[in-house]
C-alpha positions in Angstrom: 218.4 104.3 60.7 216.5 106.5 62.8 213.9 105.0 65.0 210.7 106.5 66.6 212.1 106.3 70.1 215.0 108.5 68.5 212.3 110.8 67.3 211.0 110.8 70.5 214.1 112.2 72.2 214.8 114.3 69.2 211.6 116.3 69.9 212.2 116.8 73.5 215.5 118.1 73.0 215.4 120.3 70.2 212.4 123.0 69.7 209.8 121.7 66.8 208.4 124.0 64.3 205.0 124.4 66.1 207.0 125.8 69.9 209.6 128.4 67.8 206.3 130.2 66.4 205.2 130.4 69.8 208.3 131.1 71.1 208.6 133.5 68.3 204.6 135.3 69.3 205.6 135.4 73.0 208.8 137.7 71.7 206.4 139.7 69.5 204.3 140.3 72.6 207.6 141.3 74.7 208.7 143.5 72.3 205.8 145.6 72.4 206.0 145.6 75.8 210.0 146.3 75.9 209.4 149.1 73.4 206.6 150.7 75.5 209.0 150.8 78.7 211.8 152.1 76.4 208.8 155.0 75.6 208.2 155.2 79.2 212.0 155.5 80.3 212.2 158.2 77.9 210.1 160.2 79.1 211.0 159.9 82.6 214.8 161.2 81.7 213.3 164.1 80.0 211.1 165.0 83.0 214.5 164.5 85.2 216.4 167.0 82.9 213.7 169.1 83.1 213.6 169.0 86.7 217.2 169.0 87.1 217.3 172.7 85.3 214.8 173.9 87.3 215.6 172.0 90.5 217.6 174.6 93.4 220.8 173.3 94.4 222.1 173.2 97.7 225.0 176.2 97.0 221.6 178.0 95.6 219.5 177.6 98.4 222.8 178.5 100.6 223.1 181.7 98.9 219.6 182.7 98.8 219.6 182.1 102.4 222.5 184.3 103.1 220.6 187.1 101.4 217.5 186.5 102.8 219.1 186.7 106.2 221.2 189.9 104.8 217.6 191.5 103.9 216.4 190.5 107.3 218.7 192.4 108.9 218.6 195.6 107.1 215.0 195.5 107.9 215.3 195.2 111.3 217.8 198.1 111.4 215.0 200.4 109.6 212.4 199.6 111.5 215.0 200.5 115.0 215.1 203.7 113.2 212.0 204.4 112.1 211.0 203.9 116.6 213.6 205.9 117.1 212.7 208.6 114.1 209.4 208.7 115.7 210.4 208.8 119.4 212.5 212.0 118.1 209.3 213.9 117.0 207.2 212.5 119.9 209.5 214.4 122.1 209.9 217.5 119.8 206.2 217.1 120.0 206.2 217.1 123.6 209.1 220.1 124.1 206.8 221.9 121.8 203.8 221.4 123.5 206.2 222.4 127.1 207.3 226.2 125.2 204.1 226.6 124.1 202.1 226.7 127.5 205.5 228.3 128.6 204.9 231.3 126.3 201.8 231.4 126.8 202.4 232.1 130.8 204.4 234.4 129.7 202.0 236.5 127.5 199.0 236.1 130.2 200.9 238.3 132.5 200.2 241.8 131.9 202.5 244.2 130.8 202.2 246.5 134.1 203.0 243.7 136.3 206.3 243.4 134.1 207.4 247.4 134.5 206.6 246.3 138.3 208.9 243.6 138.5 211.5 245.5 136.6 211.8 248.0 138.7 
């Protein structure tokens, strides 16, 4: 027959009614808090897709780069000839500006002095 010591030692090896229905509450409580991290975790790999689509890559940013550089450099080149485009008509300005008072030497003398010098 079984004896109250046995009881005893029953009890403190095996899980009474009274501790599985707390056991089984605290599981109740982590499974709420289980399912809100699986909630959580969700959403966190749908905001990594999101910014994986979006994200540049490396070979992206490496080919924007070479044609940003590209771009850069026809720039430059139009902007060397544009100052040298504008250097051009500053001195046609200037040869201009060199015939004109030229001519107009010429014209100030008057036409006798120019039979005279002919002759």
């Amino acid at each position: 027959m079984i004896t109250d010591n046995d009881i005893i030692k029953l009890k403190k090896s095996f899980a009474t009614k009274d501790d599985l229905e707390k056991t089984n509450k605290k599981l109740g409580k982590l499974e709420g808090v289980v399912n809100n991290l699986v909630v959580e975790v969700v959403g966190i790999k749908s905001e990594i897709v999101q910014i994986r689509e979006t994200m540049i890559t490396k070979d992206d940013h490496r080919q924007l780069m070479t044609v940003l550089d590209s771009l850069a450099g026809d720039v430059k080149t139009v902007r060397e000839e544009q100052i040298m485009h504008s250097q051009t008509h500053e001195d046609n300005r200037l040869e201009h500006k060199e015939f004109k008072e030229r001519f107009s030497r010429i014209e100030s003398v008057p036409v006798i002095a120019l039979q005279i010098k002919r002759r």
